[in-house]
C-alpha positions as CSV (number, residue, x, y, z in Angstrom):
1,X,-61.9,59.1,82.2
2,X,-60.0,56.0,81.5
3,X,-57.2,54.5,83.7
4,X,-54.4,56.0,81.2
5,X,-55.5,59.9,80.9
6,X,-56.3,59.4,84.9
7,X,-52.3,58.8,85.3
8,X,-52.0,61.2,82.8
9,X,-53.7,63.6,84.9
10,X,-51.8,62.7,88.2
11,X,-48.6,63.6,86.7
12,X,-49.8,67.0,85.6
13,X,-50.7,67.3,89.4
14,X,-47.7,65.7,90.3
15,X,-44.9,68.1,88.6
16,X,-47.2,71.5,89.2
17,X,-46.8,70.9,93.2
18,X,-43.0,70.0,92.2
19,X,-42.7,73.4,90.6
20,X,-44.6,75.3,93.3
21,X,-42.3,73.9,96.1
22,X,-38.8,74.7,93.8
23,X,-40.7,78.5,92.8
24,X,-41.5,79.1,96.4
25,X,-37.8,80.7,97.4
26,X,-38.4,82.8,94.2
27,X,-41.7,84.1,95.2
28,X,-40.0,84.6,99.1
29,X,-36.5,86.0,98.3
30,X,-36.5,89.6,99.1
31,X,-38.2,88.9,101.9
32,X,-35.3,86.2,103.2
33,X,-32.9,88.5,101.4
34,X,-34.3,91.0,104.2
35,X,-34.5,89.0,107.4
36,X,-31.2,87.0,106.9
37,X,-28.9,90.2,105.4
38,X,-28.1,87.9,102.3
39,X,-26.8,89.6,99.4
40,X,-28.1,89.0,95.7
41,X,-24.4,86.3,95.2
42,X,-25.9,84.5,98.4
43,X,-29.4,84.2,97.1
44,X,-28.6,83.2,93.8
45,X,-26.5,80.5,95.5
46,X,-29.7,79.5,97.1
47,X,-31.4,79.3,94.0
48,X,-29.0,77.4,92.5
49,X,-28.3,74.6,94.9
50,X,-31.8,73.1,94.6
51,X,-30.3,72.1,91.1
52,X,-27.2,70.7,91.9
53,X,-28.5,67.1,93.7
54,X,-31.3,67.5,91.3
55,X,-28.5,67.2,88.0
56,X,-27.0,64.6,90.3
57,X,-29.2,62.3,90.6
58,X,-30.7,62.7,87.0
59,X,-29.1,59.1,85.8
60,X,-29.2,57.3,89.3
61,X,-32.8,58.1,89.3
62,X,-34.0,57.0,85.4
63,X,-32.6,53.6,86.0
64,X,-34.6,53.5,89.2
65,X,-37.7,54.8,87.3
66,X,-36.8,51.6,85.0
67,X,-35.9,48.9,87.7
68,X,-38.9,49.7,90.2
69,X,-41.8,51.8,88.4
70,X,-43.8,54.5,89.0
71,X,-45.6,53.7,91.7
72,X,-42.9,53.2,94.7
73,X,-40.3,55.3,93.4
74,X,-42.5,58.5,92.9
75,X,-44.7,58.3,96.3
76,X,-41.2,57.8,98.6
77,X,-39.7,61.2,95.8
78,X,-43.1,62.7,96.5
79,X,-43.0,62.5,100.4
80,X,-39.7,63.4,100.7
81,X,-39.8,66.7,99.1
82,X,-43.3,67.5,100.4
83,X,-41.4,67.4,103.8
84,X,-38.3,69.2,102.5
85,X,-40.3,72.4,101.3
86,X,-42.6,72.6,104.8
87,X,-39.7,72.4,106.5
88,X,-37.9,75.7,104.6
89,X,-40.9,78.0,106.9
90,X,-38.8,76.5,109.9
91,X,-35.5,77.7,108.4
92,X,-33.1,79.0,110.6
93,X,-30.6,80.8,108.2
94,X,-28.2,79.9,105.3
95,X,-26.7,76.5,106.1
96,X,-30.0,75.3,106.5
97,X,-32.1,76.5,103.8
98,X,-29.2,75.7,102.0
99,X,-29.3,71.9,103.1
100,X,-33.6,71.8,102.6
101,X,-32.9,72.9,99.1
102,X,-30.3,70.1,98.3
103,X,-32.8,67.3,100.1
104,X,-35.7,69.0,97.7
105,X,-33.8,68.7,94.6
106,X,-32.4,65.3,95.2
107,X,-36.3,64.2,95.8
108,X,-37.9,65.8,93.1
109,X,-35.4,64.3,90.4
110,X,-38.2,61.2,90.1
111,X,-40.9,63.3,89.0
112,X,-39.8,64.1,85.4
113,X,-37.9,60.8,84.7
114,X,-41.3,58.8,85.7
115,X,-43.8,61.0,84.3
116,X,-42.2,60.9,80.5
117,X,-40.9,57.6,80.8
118,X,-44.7,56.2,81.3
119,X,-46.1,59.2,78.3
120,X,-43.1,57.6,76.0
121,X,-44.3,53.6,76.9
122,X,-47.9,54.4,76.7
123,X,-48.5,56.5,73.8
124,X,-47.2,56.1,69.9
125,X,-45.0,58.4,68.1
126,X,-47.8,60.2,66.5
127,X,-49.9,60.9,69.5
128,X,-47.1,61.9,71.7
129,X,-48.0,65.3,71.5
130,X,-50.8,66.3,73.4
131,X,-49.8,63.9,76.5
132,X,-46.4,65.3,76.7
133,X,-48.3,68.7,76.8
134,X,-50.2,68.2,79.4
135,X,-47.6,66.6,81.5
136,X,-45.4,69.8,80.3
137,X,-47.9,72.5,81.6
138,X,-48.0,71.5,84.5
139,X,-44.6,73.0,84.8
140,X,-45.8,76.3,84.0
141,X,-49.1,76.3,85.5
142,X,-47.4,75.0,88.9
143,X,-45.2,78.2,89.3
144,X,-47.9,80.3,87.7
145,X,-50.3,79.3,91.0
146,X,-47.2,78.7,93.0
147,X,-46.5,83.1,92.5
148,X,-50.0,84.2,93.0
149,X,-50.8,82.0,95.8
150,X,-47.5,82.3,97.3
151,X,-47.6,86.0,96.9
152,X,-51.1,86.2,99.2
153,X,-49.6,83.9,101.9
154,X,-46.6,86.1,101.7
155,X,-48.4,89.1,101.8
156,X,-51.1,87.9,105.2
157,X,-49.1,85.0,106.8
158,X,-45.2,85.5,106.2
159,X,-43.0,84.0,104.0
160,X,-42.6,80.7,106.9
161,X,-46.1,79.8,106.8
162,X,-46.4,79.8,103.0
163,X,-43.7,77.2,102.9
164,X,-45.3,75.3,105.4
165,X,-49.1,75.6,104.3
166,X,-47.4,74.7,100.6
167,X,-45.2,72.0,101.6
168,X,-47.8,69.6,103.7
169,X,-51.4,70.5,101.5
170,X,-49.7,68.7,98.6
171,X,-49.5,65.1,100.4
172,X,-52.8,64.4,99.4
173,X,-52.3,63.5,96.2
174,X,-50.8,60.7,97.0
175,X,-53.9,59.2,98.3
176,X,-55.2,58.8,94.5
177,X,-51.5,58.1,93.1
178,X,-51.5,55.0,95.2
179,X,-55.0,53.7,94.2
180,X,-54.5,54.2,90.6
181,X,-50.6,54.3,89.5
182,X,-49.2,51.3,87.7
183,X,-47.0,49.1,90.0
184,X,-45.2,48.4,86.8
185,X,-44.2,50.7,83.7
186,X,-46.5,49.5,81.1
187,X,-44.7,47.8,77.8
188,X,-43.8,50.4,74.9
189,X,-46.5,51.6,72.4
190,X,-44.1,49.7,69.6
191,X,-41.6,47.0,69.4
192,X,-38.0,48.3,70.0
193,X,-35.0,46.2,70.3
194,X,-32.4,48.2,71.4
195,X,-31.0,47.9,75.1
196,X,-28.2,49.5,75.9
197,X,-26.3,52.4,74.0
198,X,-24.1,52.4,70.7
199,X,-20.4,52.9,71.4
200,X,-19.9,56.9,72.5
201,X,-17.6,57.5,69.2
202,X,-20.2,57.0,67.2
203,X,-22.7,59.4,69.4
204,X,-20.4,62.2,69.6
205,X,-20.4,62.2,65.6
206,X,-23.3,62.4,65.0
207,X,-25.0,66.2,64.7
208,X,-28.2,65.2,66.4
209,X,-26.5,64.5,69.5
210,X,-24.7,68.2,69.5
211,X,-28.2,69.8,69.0
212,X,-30.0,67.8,71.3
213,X,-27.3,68.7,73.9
214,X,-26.8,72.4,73.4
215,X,-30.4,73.4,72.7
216,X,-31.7,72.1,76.1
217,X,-29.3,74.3,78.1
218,X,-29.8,76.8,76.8
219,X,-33.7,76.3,76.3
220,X,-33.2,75.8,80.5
221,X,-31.5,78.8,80.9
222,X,-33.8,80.9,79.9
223,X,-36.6,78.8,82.2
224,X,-34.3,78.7,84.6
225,X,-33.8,82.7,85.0
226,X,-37.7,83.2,84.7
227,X,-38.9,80.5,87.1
228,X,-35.7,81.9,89.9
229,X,-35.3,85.7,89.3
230,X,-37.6,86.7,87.2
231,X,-40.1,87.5,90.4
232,X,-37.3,89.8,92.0
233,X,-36.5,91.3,89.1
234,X,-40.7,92.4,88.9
235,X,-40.4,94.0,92.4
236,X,-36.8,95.5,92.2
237,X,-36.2,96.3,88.8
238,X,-39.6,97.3,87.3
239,X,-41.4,98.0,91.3
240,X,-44.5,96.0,91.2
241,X,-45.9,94.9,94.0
242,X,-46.0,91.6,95.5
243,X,-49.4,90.7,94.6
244,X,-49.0,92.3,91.4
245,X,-45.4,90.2,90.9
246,X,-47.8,87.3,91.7
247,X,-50.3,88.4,88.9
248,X,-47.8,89.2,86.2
249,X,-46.3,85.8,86.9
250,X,-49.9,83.9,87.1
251,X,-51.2,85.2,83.7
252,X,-47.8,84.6,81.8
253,X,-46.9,81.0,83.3
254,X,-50.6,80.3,82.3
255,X,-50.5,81.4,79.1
256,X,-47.4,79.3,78.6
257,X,-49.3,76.3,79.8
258,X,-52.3,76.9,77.2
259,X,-49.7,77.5,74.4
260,X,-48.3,74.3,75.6
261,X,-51.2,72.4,75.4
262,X,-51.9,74.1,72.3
263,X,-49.0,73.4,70.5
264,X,-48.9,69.9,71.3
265,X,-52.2,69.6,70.2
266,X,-51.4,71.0,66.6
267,X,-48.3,69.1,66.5
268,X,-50.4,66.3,67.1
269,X,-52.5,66.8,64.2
270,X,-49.8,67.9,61.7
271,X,-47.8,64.6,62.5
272,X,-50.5,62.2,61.8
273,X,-51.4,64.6,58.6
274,X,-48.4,64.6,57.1
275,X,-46.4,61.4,58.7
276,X,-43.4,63.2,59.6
277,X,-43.5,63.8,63.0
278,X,-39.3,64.7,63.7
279,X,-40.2,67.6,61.0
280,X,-43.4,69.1,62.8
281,X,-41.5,68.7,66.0
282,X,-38.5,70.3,65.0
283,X,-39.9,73.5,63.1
284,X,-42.6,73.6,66.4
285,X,-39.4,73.9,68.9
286,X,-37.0,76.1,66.7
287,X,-39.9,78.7,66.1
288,X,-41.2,78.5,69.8
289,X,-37.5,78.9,71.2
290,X,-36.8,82.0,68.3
291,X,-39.9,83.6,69.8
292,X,-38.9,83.1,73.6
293,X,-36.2,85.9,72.5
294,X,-38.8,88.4,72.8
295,X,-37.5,88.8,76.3
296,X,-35.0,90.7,75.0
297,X,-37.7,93.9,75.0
298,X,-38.2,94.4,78.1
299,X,-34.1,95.9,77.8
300,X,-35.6,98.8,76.0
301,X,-39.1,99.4,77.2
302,X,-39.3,101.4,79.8
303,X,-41.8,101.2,82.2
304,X,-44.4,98.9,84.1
305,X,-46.9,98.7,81.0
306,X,-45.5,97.0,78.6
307,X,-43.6,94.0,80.5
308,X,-46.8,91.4,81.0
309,X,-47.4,91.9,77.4
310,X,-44.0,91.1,76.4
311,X,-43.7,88.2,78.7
312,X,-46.7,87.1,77.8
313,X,-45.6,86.5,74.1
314,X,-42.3,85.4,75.1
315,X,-42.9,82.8,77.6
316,X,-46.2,81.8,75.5
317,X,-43.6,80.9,72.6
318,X,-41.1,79.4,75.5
319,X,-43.9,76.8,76.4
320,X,-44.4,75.7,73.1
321,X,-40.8,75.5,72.3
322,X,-39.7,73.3,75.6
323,X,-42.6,71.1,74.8
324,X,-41.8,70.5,71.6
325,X,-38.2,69.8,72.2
326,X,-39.4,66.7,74.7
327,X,-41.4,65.2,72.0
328,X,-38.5,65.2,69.9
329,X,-36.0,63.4,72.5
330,X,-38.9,60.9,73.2
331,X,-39.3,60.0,69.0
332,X,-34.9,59.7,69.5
333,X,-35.2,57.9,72.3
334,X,-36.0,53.9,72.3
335,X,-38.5,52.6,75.3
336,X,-36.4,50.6,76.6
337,X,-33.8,53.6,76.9
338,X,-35.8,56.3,77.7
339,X,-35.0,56.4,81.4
340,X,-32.0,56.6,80.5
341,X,-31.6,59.8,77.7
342,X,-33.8,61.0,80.1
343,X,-31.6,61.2,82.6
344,X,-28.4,62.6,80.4
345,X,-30.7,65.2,78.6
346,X,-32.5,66.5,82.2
347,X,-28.8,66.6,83.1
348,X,-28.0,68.9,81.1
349,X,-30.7,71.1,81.7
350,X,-30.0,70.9,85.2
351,X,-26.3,72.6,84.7
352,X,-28.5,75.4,83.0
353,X,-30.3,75.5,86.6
354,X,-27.2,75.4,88.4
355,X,-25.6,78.1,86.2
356,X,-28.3,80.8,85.7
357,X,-29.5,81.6,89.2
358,X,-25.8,81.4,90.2
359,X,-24.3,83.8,87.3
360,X,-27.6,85.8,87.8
361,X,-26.9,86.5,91.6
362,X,-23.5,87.4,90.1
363,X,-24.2,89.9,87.5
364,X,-26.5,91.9,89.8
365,X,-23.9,93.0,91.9
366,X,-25.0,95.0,95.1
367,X,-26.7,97.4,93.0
368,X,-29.1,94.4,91.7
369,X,-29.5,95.6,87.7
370,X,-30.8,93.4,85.7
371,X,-29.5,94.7,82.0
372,X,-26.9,92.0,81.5
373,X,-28.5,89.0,82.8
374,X,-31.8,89.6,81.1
375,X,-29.8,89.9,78.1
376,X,-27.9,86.3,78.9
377,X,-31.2,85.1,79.2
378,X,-32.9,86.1,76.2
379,X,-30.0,85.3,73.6
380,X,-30.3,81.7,74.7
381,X,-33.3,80.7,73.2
382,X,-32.8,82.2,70.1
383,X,-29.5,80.7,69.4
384,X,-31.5,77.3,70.2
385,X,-33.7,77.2,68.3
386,X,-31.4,78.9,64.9
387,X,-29.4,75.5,66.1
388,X,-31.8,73.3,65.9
389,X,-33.6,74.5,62.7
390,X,-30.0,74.0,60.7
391,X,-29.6,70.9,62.2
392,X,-32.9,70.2,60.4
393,X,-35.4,66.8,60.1
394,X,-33.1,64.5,58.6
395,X,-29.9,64.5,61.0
396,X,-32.4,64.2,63.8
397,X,-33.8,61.0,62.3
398,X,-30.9,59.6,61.8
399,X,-29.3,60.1,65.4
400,X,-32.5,58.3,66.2
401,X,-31.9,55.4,63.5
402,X,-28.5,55.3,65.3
403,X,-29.7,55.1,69.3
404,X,-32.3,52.4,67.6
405,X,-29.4,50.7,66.5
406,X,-28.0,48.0,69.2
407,X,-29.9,45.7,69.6
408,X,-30.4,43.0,72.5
């Protein structure tokens, strides 16, 4: 293994222990819901505020992806939140879980921002596909372990000692992250001149820059509702188990990380074949996202048999969808701005976060049915990627020729 696909590697680890420390109140929350008396408006605040530092500090922390690296700026993230999680087992009752969750958002806001800004400087527009997917599944494969481990220490420790056990294991990856990572973010895969933005008339004109914007809430949304309710709504809507939650959870987040990989892969291939990679991109994420929409099933299947099938195909066609949509903001995105559209794009997404745990907890109500905001959820997706296939190849290019534009 050379030194790039070892990097490579360690941000795959990197962003699945991220995921399995933001998933753990998820796996934990009718069990917190129980001890503390919370209602379902209290938890969903709960799952929501982990996003609101972690939208925050999406800016603030590209441009200190750009001025100080990789290296630094991810190790101090990675500590911090590695400390933050632990310390949810030791909890107390809602002001501080409340103030853990804040501290572990703010943290984790490095992970993304560094991992893509070092795939987009060390890889060419053609090849961007596969490492992106890797990176990418790790988001789905974290939560995926993060369910069915978490649903075993839940089951034969308690929900504090899953936390805890979680939270500290992680730390040694930082042990090869500080042998190996770059000190400094390598120089980008092409020459690119542009430095700083064109004027924010001209942005808001432009097509591209609506599409990009509007498809990655609402892509969120829908992640955002899976990776936060979607466990209680297993267990209290449908009456699986908690090892069985963790299961259904395990097989589907996994099969979203394979499609991932997948897709990229095929992408990939496709982009170098035909030498139009914004096209294979583009068609890739609007027919992933259309496909997510599948959710929308499990409103009129009754029953426990046909709900890991669904969400199998569903989130399977999510994973190749969000992954795709990331290698299309990277070919927009010059290299020496990534960090940058980075941070206004994972923005965005992190308002979906905020919002869909929060309306969620809303819509459930003290009766905690899940018809309307399954139905929020699933609509999302498909009016993404209907959006982005209209916008089609050619505006996309061009909102790139336009960021590409201001030079030095």
């Amino acid at each position: 293994m050379n030194r790039r696909s070892l990097i490579l590697f360690l941000l795959f680890l990197g962003i699945l222990v991220a995921y399995i420390d933001r998933g753990n109140l998820a796996v934990a929350a009718v069990e917190i819901m129980e001890e503390f008396h919370f209602a379902s408006n209290h938890m969903g605040a709960l799952l929501s505020c982990f996003f609101w530092t972690y939208a925050v500090f999406q800016i603030p922390a590209g441009l200190i992806v750009e001025k100080y690296g990789i290296r630094s700026s991810y190790a101090v993230a990675f500590v911090l939140w590695s400390l933050a999680a632990a310390g949810t087992g030791l909890a107390s009752g809602f002001a501080s879980l409340l103030a853990l969750r804040l501290a572990l958002g703010m943290a984790e806001t490095i992970a993304p921002l560094a991992s893509i800004t070092y795939i987009r400087r060390s890889y060419s527009a053609e090849a961007l596909g596969m490492p992106t997917a890797i990176y990418l599944s790790g988001q789905m494969v974290g939560p995926a372990l993060g369910a069915w481990v978490g649903a075993k220490l839940l089951v034969h420790f308690g929900w504090r000692a899953m936390f805890v056990i979680t939270g500290l294991a992680a730390l040694i990856w930082l042990l090869p992250w500080l042998r190996f990572a770059p000190s400094k973010l390598p120089a980008p895969a092409r020459q690119e001149t542009a430095s700083r933005l064109p004027p924010a008339g001209r942005v808001l004109a432009n097509p591209g820059f609506w599409s990009f914007t509007v498809s990655i809430y609402l892509l969120s949304y829908l992640f955002s509702f899976i990776i936060s309710w979607l466990p209680t709504y297993l267990r209290l809507d449908r009456g699986f188990a908690p090892e069985q939650m963790g299961r259904i959870m395990l097989i589907a987040l996994l099969a979203m990380a394979v499609s991932t990989l997948a897709g990229g892969l095929v992408a990939d291939r496709l982009a170098k074949k035909t030498g139009s990679p914004m096209k294979v991109r583009l068609l890739f994420c609007s027919f992933g996202l259309i496909g997510a929409g599948l959710i929308l099933l499990l409103l009129i299947v009754p029953g426990k048999d046909w709900v890991l099938p669904i969400l199998f195909v569903s989130i399977s066609s999510s994973g190749i969808g969000n992954s795709s949509y990331w290698q299309l903001v990277q070919l927009a995105s010059p290299a020496n701005l990534i960090g940058r559209v980075l941070g206004f794009m994972n923005t965005l997404s992190q308002v979906a976060g905020i919002s869909a745990p929060l309306f969620t907890g809303w819509l459930l109500g003290p009766s905690n049915r899940f018809g309307a905001a399954l139905l929020i959820a699933g609509v999302c997706p498909l009016i993404a990627g209907l959006l982005l296939l209209a916008t089609g190849s050619a505006r996309m290019n061009r909102f790139r020729d336009l960021l590409a534009s201001v030079p030095q």
